[in-house]
C-alpha positions as CSV (number, residue, x, y, z in Angstrom):
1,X,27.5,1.5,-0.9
2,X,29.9,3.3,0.8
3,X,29.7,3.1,5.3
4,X,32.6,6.0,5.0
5,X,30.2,8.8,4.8
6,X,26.9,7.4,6.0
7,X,24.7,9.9,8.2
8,X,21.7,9.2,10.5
9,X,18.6,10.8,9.1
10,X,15.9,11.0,12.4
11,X,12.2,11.5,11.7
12,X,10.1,13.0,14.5
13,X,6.3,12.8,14.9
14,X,5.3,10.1,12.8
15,X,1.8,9.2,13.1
16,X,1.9,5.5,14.5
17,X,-0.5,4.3,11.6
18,X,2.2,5.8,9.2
19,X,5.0,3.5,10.3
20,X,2.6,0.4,10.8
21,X,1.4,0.9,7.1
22,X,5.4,1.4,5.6
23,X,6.5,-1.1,8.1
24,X,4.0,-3.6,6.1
25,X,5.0,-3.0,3.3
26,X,8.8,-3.8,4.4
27,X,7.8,-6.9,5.7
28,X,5.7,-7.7,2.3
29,X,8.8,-7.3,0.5
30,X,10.9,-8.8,2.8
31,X,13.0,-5.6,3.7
32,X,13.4,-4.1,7.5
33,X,11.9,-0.8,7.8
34,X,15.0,0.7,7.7
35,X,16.2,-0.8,4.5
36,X,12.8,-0.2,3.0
37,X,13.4,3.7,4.2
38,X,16.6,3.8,3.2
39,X,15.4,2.2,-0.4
40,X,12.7,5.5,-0.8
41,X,15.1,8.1,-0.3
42,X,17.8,6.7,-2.0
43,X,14.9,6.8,-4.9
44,X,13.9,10.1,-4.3
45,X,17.2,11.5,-4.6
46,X,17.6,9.6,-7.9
47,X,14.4,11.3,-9.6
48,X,15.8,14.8,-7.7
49,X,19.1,14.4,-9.8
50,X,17.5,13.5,-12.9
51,X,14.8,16.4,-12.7
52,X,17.8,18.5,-12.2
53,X,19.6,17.3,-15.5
54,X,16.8,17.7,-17.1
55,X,16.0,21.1,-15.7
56,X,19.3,21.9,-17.4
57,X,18.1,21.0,-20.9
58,X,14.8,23.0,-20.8
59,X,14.0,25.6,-23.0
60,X,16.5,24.0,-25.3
61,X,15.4,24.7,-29.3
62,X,17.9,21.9,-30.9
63,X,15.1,19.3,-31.2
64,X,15.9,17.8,-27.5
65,X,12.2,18.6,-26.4
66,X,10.4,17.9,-29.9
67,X,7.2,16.2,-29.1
68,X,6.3,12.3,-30.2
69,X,5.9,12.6,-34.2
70,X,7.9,16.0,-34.7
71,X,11.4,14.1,-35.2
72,X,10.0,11.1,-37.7
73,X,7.9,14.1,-39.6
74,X,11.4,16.0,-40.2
75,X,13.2,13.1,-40.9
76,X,10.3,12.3,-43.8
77,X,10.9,15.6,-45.3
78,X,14.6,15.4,-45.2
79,X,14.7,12.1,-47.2
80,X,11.8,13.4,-49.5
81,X,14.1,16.4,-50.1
82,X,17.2,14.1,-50.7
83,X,15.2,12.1,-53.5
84,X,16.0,8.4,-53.9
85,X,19.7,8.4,-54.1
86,X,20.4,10.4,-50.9
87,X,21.5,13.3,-53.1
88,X,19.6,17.2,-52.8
89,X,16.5,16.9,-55.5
């Protein structure tokens, strides 16, 4: 990680029984709060990028959003249609 172009993030209002329970869990896995913090947004901005890349692909029709099945049932026809060699019946 870069320190070069680290910012403060500052979160007002938190409901004391908010921070006691995520404090907890920092402790159960041996983290400070702030690491632990630091650890869920760095997360959440993880899944933000990837729902963006894949917001990019949707509404493709190339096959990239075939459901579970669809891809191994064309590939069966294809190689029914080829015949035993690999050649066009």
């Amino acid at each position: 990680m870069h320190n070069e172009c680290m910012v403060a993030i500052q979160i007002r209002d938190v409901p004391e029984e908010v921070r006691d329970a995520l404090a907890a869990q920092a402790k159960a896995r041996g983290q400070s709060l702030q690491a632990y913090l630091l650890e869920l947004v760095e997360t959440q901005a993880r899944r933000l990028r990837n729902t963006a890349t894949l917001d990019r692909f949707a509404g493709r029709s190339d096959g990239t959003r075939a459901l579970p099945g669809e891809s191994a049932a064309e590939l069966a026809d294809q190689r029914e249609q080829r015949g035993p060699w690999g050649s066009a019946a």
